[in-house]
C-alpha positions in Angstrom: 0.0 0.0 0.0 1.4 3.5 -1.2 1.5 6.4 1.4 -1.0 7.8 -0.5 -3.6 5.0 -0.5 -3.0 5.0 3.6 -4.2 9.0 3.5 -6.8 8.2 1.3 -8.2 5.7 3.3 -8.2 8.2 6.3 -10.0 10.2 4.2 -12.4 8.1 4.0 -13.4 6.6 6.9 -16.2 7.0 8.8 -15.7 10.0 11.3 -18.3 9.8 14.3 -19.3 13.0 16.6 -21.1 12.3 19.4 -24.7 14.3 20.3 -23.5 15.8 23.3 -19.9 16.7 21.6 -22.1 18.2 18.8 -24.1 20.1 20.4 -21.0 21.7 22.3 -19.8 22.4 18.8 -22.6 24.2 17.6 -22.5 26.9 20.6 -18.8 26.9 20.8 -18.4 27.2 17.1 -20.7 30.2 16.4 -18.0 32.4 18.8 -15.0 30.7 17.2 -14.7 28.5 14.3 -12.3 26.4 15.7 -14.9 24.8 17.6 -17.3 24.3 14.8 -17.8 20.7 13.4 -16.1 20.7 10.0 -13.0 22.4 11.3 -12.7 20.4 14.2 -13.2 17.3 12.0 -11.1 18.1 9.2 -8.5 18.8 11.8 -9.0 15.1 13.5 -8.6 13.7 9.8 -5.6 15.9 9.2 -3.5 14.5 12.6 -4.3 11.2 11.8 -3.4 11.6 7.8 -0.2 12.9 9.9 0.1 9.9 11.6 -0.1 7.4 8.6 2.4 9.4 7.2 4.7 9.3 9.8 4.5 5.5 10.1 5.1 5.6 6.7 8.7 7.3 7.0 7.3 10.7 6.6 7.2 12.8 10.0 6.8 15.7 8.5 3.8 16.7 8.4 3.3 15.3 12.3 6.5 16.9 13.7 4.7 19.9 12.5 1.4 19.8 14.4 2.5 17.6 17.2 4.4 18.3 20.5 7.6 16.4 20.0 6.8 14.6 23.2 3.8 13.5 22.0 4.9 12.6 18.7 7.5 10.2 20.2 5.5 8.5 22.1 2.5 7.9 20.0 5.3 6.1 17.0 6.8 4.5 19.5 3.8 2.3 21.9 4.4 -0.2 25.1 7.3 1.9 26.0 9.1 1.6 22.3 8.9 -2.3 22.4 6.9 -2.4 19.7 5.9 0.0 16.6 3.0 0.1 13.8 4.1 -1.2 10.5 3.8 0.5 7.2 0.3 0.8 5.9 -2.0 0.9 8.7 -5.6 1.2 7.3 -7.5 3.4 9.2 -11.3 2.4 9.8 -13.4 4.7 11.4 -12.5 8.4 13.4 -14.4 9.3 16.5 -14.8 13.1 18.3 -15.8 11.9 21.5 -14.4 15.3 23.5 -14.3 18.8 23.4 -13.6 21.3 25.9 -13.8 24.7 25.1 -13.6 26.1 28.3 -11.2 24.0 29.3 -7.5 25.8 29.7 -6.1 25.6 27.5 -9.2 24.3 25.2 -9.0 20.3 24.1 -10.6 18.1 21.8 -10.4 14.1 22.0 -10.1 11.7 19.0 -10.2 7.9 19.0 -9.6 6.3 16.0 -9.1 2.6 15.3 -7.2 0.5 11.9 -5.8 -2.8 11.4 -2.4 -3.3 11.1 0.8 -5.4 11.9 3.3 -4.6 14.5 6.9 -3.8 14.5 8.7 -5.1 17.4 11.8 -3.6 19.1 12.9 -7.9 19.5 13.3 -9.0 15.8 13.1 -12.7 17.1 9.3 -11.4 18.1 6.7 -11.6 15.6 3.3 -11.0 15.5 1.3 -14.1 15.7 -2.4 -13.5 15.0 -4.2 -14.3 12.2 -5.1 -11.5 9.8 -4.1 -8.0 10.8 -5.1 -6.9 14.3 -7.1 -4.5 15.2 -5.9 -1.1 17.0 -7.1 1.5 18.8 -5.4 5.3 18.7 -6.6 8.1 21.5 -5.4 11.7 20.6 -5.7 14.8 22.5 -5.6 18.5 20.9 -5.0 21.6 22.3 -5.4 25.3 21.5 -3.5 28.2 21.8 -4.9 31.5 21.0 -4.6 32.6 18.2 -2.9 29.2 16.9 -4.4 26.7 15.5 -4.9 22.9 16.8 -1.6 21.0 17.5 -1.4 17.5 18.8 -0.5 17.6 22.9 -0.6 14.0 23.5 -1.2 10.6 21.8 -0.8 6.9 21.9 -1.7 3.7 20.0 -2.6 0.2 21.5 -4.1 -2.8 20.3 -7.6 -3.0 20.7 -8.1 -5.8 23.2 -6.0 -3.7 25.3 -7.8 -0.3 24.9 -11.0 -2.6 25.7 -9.8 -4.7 28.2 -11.0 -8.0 26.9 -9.6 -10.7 24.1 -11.5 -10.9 21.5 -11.2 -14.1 18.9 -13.2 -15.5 15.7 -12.2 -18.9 14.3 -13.9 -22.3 13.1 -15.0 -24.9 14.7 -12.7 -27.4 15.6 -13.1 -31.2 14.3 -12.8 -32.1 17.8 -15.5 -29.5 19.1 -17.5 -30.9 16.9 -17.4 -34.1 17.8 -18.1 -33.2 21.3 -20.9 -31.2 20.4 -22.6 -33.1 18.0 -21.2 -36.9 18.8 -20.5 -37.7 15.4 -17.0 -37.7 14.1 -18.4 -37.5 10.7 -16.6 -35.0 8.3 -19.2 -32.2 8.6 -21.0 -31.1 5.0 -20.2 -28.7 3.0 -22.6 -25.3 3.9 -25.9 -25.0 2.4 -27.8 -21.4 2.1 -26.4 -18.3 2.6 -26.9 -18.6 6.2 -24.1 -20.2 9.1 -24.5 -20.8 12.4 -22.2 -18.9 15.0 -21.6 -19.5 18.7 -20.7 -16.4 20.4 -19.1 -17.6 23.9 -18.2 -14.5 26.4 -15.9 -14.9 29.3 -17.5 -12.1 31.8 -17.0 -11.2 35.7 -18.8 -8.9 38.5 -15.5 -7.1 40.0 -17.3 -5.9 43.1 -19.2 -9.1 44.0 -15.9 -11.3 42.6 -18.4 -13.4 40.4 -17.1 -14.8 37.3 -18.5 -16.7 34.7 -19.4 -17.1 30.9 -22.3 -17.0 29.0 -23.2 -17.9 25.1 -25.4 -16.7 22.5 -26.3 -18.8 18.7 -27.1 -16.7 16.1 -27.7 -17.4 12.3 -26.2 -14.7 9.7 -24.7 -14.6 6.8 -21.2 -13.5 8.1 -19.8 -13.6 11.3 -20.5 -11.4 13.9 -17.6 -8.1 13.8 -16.3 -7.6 17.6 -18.6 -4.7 18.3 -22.0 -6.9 17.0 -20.4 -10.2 19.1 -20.6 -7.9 22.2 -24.2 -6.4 21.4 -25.4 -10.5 21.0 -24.1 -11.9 24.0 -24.5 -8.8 26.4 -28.6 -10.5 27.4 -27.0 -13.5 27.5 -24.7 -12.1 30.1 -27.3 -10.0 32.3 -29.7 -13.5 32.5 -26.5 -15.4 33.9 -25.4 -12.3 36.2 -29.2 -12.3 37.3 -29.8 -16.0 37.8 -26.4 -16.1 39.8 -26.6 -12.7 42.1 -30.5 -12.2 42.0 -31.7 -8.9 41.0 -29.7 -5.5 41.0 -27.7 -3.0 39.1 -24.9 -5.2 38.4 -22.3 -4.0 36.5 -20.2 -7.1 34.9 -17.1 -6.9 32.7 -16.0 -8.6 29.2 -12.9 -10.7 29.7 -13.0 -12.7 26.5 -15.5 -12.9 23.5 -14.8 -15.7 21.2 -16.7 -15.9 17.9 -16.7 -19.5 16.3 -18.1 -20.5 12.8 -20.2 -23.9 13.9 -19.4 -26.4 11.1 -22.5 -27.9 9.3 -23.7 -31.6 10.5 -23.8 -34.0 7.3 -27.3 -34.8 5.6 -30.1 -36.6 7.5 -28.2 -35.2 11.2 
């Protein structure tokens, strides 16, 4: 992937403003436009078009709207152990901050992309299948009459900005078998529909109540991290429920796996 096609896809991503964030936009931004909603936005995009650069062997552009502090730290992650390899690709840009009262004034990004990692240890490589998933959290300041610049930043992978692992795989021959009791080769899929088990590994911190729950769905693809989590979350409440009794229980994700059930043969 060219440096170019990594900007262009931070171009296009999906940017997200919150309703609250938005609405602080619309009475911030009528006293200064540096508040409103396209210049804060086209500012996100520009810092992280910055960054893609950067990771790209380009710090130009970022040296110039970031705090060299700042700039270090968010090319070099986990205390420099590890760095993001050439052509990230940037998946969706969220606004979910702004303080323009705030001294001096801030706005918050979040923004994730998949990617590979770089580590400081060249016997280390990175083992997952496909390209992770990262997360990026950016803060920018102002300073009157300036414009934006980048104060502080970091990149992690996602599981670690969300404090769970999240996996999606196939079946296994010998899960099958133990589900099913047939160590039949399973059949080829038929429809445009398959079956997926979404298993969550969960716990109540304050009660130290841990458990797991599951959810089977039937779709035509498998279910992305953030759907997984919206699936199994009932799932989750009933088992907290049936275990503490009623309340305003507050569990945590620890793990989410996704599995692609394979098919039984013909005539079961």
């Amino acid at each position: 992937m060219s440096e170019s096609e990594s900007v262009r896809l931070v171009q296009a991503a999906s940017l997200e403003i919150s309703a609250p964030v938005a609405e602080t936009m619309r009475q911030a931004g009528a006293l200064d436009d540096r508040f409103s909603a396209d210049h804060v936005s086209r500012t996100a995009r520009q810092v992280v078009a910055a960054w893609a650069m950067a990771v790209a062997g380009d710090d130009t552009a970022l040296a110039a709207i970031a705090e060299p502090r700042a700039a270090y730290w968010l090319m070099h992650p986990d205390q420099a152990r590890w760095q993001v390899a050439p052509d990230p690709r940037v998946t969706q840009i969220k606004i979910w901050g702004l303080e323009p009262d705030r001294e001096p004034p801030r706005f918050r990004v979040h923004f994730e992309f998949a990617g590979r990692r770089q580590f400081a240890d060249p016997t280390q490589v990175e083992n997952a299948d496909g390209d992770p998933t990262f997360a990026g959290m950016l803060d920018l300041t102002l300073t009157d009459p300036g414009p934006w610049h980048l104060e502080s930043g970091h990149v992690e992978t996602l599981d670690q900005y969300l404090h769970y692992v999240f996996t999606s795989r196939r079946e296994t021959a010998e899960e099958y078998h133990r589900r099913t009791g047939s160590p039949a080769a399973p059949a080829a899929a038929a429809g445009p529909l398959r079956r997926y088990r979404v298993v969550a590994g969960f716990a109540e911190h304050d009660e130290r109540f841990g458990s797991r729950a599951e959810v089977e769905v039937q779709r035509a693809a498998a279910p992305t991290r953030y759907e997984a989590e919206d699936l199994v979350w009932p799932a989750i409440d009933e088992e907290t429920s049936r275990a503490l009794g009623e309340g305003d229980w507050q569990p945590s994700l620890l793990w989410v796996d996704v599995i692609g059930l394979l098919d039984e043969p013909p005539g079961g």
